[in-house]
C-alpha positions in Angstrom: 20.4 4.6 -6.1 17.4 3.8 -8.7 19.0 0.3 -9.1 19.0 0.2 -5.1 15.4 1.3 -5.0 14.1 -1.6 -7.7 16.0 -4.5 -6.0 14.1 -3.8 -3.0 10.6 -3.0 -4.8 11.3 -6.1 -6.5 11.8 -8.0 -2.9 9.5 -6.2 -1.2 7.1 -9.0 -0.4 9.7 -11.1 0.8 11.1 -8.3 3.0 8.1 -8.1 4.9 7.0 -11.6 5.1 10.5 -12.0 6.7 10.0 -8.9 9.4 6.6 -10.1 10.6 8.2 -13.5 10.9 11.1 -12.2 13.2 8.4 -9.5 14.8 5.8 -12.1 16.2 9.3 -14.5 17.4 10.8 -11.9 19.0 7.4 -10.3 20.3 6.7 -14.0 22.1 10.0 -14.8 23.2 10.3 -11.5 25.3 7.2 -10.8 26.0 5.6 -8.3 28.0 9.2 -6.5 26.7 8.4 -4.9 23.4 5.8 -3.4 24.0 7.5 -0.3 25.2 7.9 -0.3 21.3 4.3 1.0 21.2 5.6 4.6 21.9 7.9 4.3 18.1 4.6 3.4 16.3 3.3 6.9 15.3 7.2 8.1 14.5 7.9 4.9 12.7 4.5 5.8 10.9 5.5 9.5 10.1 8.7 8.4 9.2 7.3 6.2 6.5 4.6 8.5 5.3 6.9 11.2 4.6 9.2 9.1 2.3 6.0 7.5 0.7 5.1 11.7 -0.2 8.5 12.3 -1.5 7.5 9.8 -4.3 4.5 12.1 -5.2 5.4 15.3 -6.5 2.8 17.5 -4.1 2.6 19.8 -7.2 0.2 17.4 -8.7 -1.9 16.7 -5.2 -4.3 19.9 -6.5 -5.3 18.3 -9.7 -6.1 15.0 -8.2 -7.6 16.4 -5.4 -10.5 17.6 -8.3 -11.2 14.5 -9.7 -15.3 14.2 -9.0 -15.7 10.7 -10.0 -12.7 9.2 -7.8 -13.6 11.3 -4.6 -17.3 10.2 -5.1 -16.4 6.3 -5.8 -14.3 6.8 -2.1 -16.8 8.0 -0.3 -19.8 5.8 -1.5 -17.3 2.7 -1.2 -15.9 3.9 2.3 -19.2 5.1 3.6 -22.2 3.6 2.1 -20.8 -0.4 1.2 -18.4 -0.9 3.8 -20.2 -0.4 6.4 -23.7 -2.6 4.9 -20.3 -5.2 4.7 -19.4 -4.2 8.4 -23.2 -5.3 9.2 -23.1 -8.4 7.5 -19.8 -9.9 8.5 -21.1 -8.3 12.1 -23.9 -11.0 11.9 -21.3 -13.7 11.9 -19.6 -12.3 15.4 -19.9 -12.5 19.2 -22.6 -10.6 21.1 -20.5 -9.1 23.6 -21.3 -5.5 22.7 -17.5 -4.2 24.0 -16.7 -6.9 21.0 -18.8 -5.5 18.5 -17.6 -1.8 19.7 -14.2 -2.8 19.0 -14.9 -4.7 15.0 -16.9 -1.6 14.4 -14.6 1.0 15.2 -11.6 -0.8 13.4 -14.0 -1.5 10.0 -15.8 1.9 9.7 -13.0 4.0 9.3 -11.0 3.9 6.3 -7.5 4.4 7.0 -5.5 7.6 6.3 -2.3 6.8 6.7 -0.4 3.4 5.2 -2.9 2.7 2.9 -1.0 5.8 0.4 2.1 3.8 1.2 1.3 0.4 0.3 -1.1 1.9 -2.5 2.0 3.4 -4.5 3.8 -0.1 -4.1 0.8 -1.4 -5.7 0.8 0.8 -8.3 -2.5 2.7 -7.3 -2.7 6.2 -7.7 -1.1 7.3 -4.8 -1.2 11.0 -5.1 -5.1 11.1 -5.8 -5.9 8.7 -2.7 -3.1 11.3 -0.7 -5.3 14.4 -1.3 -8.5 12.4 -0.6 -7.0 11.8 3.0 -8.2 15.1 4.7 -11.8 14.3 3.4 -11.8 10.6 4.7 -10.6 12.2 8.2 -13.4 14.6 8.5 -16.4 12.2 7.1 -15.4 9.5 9.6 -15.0 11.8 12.4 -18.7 13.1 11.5 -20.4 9.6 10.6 -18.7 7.2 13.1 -20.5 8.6 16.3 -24.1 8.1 13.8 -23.1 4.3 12.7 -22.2 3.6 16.1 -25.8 4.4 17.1 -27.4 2.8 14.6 -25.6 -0.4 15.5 -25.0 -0.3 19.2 -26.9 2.3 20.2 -27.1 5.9 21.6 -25.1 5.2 24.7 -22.0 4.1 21.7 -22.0 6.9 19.9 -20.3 9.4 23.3 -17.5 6.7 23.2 -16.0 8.7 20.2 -14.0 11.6 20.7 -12.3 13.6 18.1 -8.6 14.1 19.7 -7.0 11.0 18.0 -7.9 11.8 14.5 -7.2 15.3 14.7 -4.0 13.9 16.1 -3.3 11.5 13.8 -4.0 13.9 10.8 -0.8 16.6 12.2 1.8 14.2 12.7 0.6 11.4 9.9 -0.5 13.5 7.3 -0.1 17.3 7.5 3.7 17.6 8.7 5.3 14.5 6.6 3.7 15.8 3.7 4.8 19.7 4.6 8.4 17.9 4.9 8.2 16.1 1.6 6.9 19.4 0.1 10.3 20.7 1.6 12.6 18.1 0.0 11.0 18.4 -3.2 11.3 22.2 -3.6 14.6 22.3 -2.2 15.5 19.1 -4.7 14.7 20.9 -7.6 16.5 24.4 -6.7 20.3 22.8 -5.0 22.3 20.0 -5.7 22.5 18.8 -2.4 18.6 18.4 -2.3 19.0 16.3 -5.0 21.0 14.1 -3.8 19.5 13.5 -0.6 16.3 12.9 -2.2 18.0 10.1 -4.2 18.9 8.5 -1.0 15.4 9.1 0.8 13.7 7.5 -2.2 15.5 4.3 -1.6 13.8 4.0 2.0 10.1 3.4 1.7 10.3 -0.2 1.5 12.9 -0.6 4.2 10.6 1.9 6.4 7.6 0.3 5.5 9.4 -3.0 6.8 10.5 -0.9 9.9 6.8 0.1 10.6 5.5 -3.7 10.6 8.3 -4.7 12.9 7.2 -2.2 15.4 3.7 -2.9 14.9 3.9 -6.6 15.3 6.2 -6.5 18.2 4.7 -3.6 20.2 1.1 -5.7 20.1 1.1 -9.0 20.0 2.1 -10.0 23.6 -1.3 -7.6 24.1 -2.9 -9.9 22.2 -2.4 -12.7 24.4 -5.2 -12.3 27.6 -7.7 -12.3 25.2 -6.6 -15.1 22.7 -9.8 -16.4 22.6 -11.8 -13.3 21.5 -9.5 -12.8 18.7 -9.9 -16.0 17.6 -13.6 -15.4 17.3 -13.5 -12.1 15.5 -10.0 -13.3 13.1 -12.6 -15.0 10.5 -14.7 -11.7 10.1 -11.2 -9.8 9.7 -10.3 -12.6 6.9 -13.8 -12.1 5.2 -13.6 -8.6 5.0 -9.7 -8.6 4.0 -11.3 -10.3 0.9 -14.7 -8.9 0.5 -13.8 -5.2 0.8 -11.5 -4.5 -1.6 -13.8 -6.4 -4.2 -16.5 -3.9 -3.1 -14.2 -1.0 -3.7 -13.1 -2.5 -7.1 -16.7 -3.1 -8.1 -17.6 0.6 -7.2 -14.7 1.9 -9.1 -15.5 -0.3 -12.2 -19.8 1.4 -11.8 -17.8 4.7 -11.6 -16.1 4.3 -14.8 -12.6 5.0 -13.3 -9.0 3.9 -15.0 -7.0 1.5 -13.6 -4.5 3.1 -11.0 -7.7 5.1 -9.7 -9.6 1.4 -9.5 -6.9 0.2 -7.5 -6.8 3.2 -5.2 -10.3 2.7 -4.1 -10.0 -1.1 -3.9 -7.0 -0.2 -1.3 -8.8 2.1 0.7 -11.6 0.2 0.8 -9.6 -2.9 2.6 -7.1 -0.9 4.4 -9.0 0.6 7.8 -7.3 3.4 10.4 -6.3 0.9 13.3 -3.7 2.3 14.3 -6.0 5.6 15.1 -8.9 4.4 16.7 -6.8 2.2 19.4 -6.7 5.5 21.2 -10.3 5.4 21.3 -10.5 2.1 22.7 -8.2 2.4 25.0 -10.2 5.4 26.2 -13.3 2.9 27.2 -14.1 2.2 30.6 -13.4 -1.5 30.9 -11.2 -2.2 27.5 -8.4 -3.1 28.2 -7.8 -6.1 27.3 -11.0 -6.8 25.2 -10.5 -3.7 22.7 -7.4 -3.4 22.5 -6.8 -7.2 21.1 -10.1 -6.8 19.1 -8.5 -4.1 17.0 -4.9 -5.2 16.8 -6.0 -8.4 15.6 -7.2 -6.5 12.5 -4.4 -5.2 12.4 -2.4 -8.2 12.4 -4.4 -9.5 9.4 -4.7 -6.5 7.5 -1.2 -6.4 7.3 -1.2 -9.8 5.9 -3.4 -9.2 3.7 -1.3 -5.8 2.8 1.1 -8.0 1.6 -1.4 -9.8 -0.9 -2.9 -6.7 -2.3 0.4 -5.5 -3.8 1.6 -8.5 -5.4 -2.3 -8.8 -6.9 -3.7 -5.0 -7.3 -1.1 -4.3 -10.0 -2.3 -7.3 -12.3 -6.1 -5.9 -11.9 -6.7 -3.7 -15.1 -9.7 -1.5 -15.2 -11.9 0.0 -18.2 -10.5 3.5 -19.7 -12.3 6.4 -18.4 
């Protein structure tokens, strides 16, 4: 199984380059088809979260969770630089406001989901950016409705509702991890736990690869009536795919914090909670199809850009705490 497990770590890029590839064919051939693959999204994303957690033993989640320095570099990189980057790149965009509601929902909130996934494959500290995931939920819930006034106005700041993080947080978070915690207890006390643990920790590449074929093919025929509005906000989505995760590097550097912490925060810092706030969109009056193609767009390159960070975050080495 472990031999199993490395070949496809070692693949891994590959393996996903080639399941967006087939994704976005299939996605156009068929089209309006697979998006009645939207519904397997959130599974698909549990599914993958909750072999991700099996590879961090939860026993270890309280000690991380108490690391001062790491929690305070998130936070001041997530809430404080990110969003003066947000501002900037924001500059650079249209003026439709249901446009700039859409590129500021997807690039204030960090994401709490994934980002431990593709963190662990590269080789960031997975379990301390795991236990951070609760806090990041609450602070965006609490500081999105204030950043959206500041920047749209009062009238943006009702759009935000709290159901699909609270949502997002059961069945992303709380019950895969509750599951893993499970698996591991029962792994270490019978045989047969054991063993299937073996085989589960073969499957977070192949359900990682699972997750992007869903993703891509569920949205990219809604991508389509809006082509032209994502092609407008696509270069601010670039810029921050390579700006933000310098900013969260840079932070963790002034923060003192060792490499696989570094790396966490650089991850979280490019990697934003899509796949969450696309319930909010969908919510406005009038978004469909504006917001919805503003935020899967980001999603589309973010994923992209996924790719890149774990073939380069493991090659970043930090200054000893």
């Amino acid at each position: 199984m472990q031999q199993l497990r490395d070949s496809l770590e070692s693949r891994q890029i590959s393996i996903y380059f080639v399941t967006v590839v087939v994704a976005a064919i299939i996605a156009i051939m068929v089209a309006p088809a697979t998006t009645v693959l939207e519904v397997a999204v959130n599974p698909a994303l549990a599914f993958m979260l909750f072999v991700t957690f099996l590879q961090v033993p939860i026993a270890e989640l309280k000690r991380s969770f108490g690391n001062a320095r790491f929690l305070g570099a998130l936070l001041v990189t997530n809430f404080v630089f990110i969003p003066l980057l947000a501002a900037l790149l924001l500059i650079f965009g249209p003026a439709d406001p249901l446009v700039r509601l859409g590129v500021l929902l997807v690039l204030l909130t960090p994401c709490i989901d994934y980002v431990v996934t593709f963190s662990h494959l590269g080789r960031a500290d997975a379990r301390a950016l795991l236990a951070a995931t609760p806090m990041l939920l609450i602070v965006q819930m609490l500081l999105l409705p204030a950043y959206l006034t500041v920047f749209l106005g009062e009238s943006a700041s009702g759009l935000v509702q709290m159901g699909p993080f609270v949502h997002a947080f059961v069945w992303l978070i709380a019950i895969p991890l509750l599951l893993a915690a499970f698996v591991q207890v029962w792994a270490s006390r019978h045989a047969a736990g054991a063993k299937t643990a073996a085989v589960l920790g073969v499957l977070p590449v192949p359900a990682t690869a699972l997750v992007l074929f869903v993703v891509i093919a569920a949205v990219v025929p809604q991508i389509g009536p809006a082509l032209e509005i994502v092609l407008r906000v696509a270069p601010l989505y670039l810029a921050f795919a390579v700006l933000a995760p310098m900013v969260g590097w840079l932070v963790a550097r002034a923060f003192r914090l060792e490499t696989t912490l570094a790396r966490s925060v650089a991850f979280s810092a490019g990697t934003r909670n899509s796949l969450v706030v696309l319930p909010l969109a969908l919510s406005v009056p009038g978004a469909i199809p504006v917001l919805p193609a503003v935020i899967v767009a980001q999603t589309l390159v973010e994923l992209m850009a996924e790719l890149v960070y774990v073939r380069v975050m493991p090659k970043l080495r930090a200054r000893q705490a």
